[in-house]
Backbone as a printed PyTorch tensor [residue, N CA C, xyz], in Angstrom:
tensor([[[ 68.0380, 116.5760,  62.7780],
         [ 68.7380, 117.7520,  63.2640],
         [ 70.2180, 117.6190,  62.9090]],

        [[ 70.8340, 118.8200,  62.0630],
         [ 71.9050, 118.6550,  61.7560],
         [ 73.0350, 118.5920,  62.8620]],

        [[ 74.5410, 118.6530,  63.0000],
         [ 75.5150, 117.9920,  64.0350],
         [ 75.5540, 120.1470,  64.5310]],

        [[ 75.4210, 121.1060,  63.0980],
         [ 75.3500, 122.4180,  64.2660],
         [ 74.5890, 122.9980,  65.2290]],

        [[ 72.9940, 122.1420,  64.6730],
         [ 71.9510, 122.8180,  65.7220],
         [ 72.1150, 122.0430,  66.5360]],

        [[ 72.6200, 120.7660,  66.8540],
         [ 72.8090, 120.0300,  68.2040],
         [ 73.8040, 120.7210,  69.2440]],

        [[ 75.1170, 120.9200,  68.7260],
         [ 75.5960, 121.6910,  68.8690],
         [ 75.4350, 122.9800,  69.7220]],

        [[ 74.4150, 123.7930,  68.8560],
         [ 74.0360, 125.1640,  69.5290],
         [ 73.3960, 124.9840,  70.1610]],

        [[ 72.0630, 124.2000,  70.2010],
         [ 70.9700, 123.3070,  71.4940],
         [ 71.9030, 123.1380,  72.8910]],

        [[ 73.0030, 122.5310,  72.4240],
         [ 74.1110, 121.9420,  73.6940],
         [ 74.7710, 123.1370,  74.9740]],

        [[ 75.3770, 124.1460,  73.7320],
         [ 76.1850, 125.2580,  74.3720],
         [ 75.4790, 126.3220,  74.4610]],

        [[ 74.3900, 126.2890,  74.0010],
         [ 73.6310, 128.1960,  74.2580],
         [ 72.7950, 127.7270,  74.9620]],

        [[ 73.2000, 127.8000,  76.4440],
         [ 71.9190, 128.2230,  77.1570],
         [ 71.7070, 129.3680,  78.3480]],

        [[ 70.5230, 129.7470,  78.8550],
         [ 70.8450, 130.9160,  79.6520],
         [ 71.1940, 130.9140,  80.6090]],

        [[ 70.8870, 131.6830,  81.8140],
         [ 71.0740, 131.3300,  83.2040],
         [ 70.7690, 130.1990,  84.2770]],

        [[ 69.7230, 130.1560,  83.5760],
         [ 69.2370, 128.7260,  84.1650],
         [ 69.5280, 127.7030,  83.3700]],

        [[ 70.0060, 127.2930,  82.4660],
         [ 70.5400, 126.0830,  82.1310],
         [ 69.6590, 126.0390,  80.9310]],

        [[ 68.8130, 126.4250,  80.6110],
         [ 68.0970, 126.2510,  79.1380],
         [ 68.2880, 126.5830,  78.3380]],

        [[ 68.2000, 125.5760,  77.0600],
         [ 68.3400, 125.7300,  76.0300],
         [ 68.1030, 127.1270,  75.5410]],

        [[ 68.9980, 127.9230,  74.6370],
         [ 68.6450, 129.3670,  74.0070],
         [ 68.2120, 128.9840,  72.3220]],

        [[ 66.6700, 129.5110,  72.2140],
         [ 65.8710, 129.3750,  70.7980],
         [ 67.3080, 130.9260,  70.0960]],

        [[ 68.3940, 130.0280,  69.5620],
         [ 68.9650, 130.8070,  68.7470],
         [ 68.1670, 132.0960,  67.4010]],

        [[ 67.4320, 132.1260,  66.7710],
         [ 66.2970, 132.0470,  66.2300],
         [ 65.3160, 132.9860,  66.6980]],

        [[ 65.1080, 132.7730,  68.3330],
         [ 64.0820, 133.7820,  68.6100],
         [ 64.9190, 134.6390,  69.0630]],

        [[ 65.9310, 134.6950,  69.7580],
         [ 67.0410, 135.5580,  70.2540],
         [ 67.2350, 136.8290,  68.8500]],

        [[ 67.4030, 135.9940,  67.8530],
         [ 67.6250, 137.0340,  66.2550],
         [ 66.8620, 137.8790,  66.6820]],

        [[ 65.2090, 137.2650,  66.7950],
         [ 64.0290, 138.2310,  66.1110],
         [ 64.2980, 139.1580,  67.2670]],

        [[ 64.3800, 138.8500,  68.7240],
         [ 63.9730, 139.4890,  69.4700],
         [ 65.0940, 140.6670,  69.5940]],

        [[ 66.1630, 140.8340,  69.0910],
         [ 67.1360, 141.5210,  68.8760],
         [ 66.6690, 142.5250,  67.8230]],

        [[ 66.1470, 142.1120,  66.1660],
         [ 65.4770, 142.1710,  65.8110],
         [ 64.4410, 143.8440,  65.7310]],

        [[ 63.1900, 143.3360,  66.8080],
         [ 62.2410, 144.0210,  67.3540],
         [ 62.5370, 145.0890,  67.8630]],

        [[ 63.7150, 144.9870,  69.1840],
         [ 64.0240, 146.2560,  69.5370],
         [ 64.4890, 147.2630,  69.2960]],

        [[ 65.1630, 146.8170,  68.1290],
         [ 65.9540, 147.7090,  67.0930],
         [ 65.7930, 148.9440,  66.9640]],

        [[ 65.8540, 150.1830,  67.1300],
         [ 65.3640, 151.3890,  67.1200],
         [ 65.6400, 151.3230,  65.1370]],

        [[ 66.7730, 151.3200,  64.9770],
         [ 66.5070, 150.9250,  63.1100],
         [ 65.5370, 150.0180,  62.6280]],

        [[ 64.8720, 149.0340,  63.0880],
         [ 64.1810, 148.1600,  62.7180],
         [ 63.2710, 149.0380,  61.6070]],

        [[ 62.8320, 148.7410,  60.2530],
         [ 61.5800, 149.2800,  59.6950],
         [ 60.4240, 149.0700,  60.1680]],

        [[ 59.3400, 150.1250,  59.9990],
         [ 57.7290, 149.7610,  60.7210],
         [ 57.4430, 148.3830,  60.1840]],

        [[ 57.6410, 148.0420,  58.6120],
         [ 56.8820, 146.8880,  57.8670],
         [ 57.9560, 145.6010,  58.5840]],

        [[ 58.6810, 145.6770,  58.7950],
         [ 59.3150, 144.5600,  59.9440],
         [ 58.5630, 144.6910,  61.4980]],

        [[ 58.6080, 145.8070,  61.5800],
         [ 58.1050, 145.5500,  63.0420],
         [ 56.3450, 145.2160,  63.2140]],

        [[ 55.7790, 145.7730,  62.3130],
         [ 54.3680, 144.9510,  62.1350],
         [ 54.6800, 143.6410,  62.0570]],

        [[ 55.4250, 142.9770,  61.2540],
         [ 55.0340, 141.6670,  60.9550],
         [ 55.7210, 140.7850,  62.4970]],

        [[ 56.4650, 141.4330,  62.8070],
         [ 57.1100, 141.0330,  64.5940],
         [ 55.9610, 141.1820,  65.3720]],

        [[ 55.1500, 142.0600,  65.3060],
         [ 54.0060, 142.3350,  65.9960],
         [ 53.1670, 141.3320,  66.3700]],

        [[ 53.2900, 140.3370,  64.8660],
         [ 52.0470, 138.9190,  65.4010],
         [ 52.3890, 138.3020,  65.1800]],

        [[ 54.2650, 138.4580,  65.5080],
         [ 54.6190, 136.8160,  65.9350],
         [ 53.8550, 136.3630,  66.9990]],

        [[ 54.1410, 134.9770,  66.6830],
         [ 53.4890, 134.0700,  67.8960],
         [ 54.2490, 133.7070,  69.0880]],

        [[ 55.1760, 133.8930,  69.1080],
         [ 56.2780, 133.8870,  70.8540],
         [ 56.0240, 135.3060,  70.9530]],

        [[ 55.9510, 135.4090,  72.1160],
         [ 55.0670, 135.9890,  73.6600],
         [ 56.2720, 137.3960,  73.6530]],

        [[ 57.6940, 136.7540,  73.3200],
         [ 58.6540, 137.5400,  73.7720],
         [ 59.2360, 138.1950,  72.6240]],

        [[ 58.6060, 137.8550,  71.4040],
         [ 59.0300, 138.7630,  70.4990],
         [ 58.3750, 140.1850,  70.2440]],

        [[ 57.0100, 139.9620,  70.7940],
         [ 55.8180, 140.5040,  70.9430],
         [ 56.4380, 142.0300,  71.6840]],

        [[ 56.5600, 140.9540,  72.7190],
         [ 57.1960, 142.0530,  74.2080],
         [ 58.3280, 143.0330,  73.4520]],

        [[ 59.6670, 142.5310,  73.0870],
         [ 60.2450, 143.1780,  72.3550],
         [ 59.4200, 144.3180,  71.3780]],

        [[ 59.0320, 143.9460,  70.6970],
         [ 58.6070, 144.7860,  69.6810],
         [ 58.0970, 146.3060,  70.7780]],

        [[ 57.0680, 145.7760,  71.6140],
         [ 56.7390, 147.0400,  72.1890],
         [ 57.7600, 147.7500,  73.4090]],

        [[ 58.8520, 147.4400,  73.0970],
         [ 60.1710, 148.0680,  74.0590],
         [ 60.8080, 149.3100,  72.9410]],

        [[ 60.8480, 148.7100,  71.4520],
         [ 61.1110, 149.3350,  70.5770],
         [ 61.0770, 151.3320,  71.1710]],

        [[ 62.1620, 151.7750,  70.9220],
         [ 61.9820, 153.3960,  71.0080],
         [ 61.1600, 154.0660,  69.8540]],

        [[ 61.3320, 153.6560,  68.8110],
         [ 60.8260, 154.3450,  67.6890],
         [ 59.4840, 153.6520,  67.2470]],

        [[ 58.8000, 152.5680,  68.0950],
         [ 57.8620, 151.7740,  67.3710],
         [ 56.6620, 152.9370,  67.1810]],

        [[ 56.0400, 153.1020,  65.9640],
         [ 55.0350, 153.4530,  65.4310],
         [ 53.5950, 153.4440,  66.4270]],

        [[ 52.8550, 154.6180,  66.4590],
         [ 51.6360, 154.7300,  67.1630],
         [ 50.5980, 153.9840,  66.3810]],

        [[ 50.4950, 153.5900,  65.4480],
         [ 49.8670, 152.6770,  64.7290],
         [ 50.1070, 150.7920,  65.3300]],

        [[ 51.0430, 150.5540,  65.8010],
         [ 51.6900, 149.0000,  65.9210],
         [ 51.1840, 148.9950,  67.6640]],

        [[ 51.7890, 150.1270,  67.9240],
         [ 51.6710, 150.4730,  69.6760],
         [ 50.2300, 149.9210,  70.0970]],

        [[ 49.2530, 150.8960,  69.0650],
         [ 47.8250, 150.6720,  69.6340],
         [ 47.2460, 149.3910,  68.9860]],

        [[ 47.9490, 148.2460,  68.2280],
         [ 47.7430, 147.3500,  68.3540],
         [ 48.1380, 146.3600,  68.9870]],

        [[ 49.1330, 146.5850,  69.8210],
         [ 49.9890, 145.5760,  70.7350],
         [ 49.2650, 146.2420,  72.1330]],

        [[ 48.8060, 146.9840,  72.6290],
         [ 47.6110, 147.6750,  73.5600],
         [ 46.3970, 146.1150,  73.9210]],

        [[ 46.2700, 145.5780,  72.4590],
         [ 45.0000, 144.7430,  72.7450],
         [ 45.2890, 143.0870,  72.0580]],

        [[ 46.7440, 143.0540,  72.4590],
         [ 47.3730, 141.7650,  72.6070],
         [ 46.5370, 140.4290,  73.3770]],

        [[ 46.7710, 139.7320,  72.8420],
         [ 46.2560, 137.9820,  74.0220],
         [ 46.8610, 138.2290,  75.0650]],

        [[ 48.1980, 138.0920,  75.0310],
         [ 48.8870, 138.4860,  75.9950],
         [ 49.3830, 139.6430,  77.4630]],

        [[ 48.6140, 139.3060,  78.3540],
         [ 48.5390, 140.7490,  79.5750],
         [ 49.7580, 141.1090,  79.8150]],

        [[ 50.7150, 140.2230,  79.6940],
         [ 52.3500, 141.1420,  79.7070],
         [ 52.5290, 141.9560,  78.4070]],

        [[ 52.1770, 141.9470,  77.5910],
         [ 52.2520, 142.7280,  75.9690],
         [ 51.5600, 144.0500,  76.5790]],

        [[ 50.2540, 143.5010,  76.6850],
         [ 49.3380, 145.1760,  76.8730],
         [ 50.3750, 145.8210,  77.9230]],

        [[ 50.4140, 145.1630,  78.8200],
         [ 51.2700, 146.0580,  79.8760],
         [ 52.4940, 146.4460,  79.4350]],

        [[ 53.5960, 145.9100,  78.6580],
         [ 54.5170, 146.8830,  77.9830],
         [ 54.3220, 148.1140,  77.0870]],

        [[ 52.7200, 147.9860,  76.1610],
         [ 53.0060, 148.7460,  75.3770],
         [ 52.1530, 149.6940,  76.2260]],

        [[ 51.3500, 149.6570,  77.2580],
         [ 50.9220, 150.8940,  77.9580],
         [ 52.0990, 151.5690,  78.7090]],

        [[ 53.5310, 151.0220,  79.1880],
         [ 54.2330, 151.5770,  79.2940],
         [ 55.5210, 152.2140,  78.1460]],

        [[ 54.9030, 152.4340,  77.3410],
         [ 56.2950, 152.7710,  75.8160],
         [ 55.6360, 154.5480,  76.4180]],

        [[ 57.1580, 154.7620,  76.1190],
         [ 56.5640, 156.2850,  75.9730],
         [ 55.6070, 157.1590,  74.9180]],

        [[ 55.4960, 156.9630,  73.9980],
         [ 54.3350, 156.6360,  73.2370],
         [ 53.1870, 156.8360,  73.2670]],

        [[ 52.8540, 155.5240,  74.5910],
         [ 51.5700, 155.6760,  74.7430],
         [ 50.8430, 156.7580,  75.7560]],

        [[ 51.4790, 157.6590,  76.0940],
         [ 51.1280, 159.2660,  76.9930],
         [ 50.3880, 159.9050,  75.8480]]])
């Protein structure tokens, strides 16, 4: 590990004292993006952190195509965001 990611490991953390995944913070910034493109936000779609996932289906503009696949997520906090996107009415 280089002397900056120790570094950022050291000083970014959240409220509770933990470490901030600099990295997932991007994506998850990322996801919500109302600019984000669909072909970005599909491939955000199956990331594998839980919370990029989530993001993605907060998205305002996310696609009824991505929506009704984040509907039938692993994840029961996912389904439950994207049954609440406006969207899904």
């Amino acid at each position: 590990m280089s002397r900056r990611e120790l570094y950022l490991k050291f000083f970014f953390r959240n409220e509770y004292g933990e470490s901030v995944d600099l990295e997932l913070h991007r994506l998850r910034r990322v996801a919500i993006n109302p600019e984000t493109p669909t072909s970005r936000l599909r491939e955000l779609s199956q990331h594998p952190d839980l919370s990029v996932r989530l993001a993605v289906a907060q998205n305002p503009n996310l696609p009824l195509e991505i929506l009704k696949q984040l509907v039938f997520d692993s994840q029961v906090e996912v389904v439950h965001q994207a049954l609440q996107h406006p969207h899904a009415t």
